[in-house]
C-alpha positions as CSV (number, residue, x, y, z in Angstrom):
1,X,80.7,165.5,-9.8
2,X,78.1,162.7,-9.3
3,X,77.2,163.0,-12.8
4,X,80.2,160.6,-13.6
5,X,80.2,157.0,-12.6
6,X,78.8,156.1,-9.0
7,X,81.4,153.5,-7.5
8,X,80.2,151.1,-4.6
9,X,82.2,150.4,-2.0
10,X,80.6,148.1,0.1
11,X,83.2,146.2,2.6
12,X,85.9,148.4,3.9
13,X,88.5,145.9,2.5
14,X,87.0,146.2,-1.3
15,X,86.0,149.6,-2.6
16,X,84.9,148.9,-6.3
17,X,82.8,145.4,-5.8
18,X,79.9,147.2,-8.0
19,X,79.2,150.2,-10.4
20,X,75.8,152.6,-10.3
21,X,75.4,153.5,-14.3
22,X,75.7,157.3,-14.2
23,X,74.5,159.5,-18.0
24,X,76.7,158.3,-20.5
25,X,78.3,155.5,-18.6
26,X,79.2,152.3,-21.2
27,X,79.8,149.1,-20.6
28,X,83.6,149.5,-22.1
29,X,84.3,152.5,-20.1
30,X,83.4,150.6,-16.9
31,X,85.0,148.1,-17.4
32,X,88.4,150.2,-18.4
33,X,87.9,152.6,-15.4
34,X,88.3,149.5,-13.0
35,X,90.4,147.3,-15.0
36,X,88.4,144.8,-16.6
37,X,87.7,143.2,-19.9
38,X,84.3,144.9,-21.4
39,X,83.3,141.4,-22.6
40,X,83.8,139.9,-19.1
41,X,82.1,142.5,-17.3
42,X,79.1,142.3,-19.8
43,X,79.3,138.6,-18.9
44,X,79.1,138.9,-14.7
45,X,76.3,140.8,-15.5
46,X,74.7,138.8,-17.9
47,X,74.3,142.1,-19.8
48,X,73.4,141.2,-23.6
49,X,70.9,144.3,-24.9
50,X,74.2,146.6,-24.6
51,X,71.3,149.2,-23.4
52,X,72.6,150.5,-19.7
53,X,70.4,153.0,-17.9
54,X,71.4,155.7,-15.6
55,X,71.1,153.8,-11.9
56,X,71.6,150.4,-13.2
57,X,74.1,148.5,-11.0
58,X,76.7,146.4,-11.7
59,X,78.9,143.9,-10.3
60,X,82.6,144.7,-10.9
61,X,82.9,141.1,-9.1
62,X,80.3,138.1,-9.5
63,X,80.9,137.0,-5.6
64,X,79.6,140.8,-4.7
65,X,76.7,141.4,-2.4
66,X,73.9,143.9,-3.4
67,X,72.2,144.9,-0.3
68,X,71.7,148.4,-1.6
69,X,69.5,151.2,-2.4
70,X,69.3,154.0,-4.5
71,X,68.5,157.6,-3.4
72,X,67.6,160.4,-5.7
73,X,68.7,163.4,-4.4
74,X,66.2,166.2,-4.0
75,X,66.5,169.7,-3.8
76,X,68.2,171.5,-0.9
77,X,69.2,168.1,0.3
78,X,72.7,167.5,1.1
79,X,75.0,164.1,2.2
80,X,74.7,164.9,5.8
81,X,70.4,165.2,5.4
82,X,71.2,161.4,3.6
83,X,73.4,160.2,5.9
84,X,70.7,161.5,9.0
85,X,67.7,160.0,7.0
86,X,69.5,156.6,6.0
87,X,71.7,156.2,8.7
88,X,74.9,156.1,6.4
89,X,78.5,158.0,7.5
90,X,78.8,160.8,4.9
91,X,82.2,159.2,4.6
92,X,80.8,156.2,3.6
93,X,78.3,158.0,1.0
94,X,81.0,160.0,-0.1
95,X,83.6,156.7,-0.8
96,X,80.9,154.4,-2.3
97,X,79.4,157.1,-4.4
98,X,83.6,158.0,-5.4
99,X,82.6,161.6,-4.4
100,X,85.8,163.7,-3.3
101,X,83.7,166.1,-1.2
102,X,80.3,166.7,0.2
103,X,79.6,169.8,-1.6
104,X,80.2,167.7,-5.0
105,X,76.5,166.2,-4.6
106,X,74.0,167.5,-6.9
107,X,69.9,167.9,-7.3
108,X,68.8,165.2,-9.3
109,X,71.4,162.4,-9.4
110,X,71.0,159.3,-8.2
111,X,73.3,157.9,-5.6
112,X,74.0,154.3,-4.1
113,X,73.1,154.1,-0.2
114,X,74.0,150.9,1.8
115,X,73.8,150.2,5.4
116,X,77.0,150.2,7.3
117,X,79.2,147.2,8.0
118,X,77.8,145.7,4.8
């Protein structure tokens, strides 16, 4: 479920360069999920209020690009309705947004879009 963290992928060759801050996400949880040191991660992301927000991205590695955008997902729409509108494989929505299937996207969340190749 989207609800969880929201994993970008950007380069086919590294599939966890940043993290979109999904409900309930900490900083320590990132960071454990993609084996990191809280304090380090904090520190990439010059992070000091300890307040993330839902949709808040972060770098999982400080050389990582962020030519990104975020969608929120309306009713009725679906990955292949994103992927028509922005241009983005499903496959690719579904790996940088670590979703196992298509039908796993829900009304209201936010996910990560980024142009291919990127």
């Amino acid at each position: 479920m989207i609800m969880l963290a929201l994993s970008l992928a950007f380069a086919d060759e590294a599939h966890a360069d940043s993290h979109v801050v999904g409900p309930g996400d900490t900083l320590y949880g990132i960071a454990d999920r993609n084996g990191l040191d809280w304090k380090r991660l904090a520190e990439i992301n010059n992070e000091t209020s300890g307040s993330l927000k839902a949709g808040d991205v972060l770098d999982l590695d400080p050389h990582a690009p962020h030519d990104f955008t975020v969608w929120d997902v309306q009713k009725g729409q679906t990955l292949w309705h994103i992927a028509e509108i922005t241009g983005v494989s499903v496959e690719t929505l579904q790996r940088v947004n670590d979703l196992e299937r298509p039908e796993d996207l829900r009304y209201g969340t936010t996910i990560a879009v980024r142009e291919e190749g990127c």
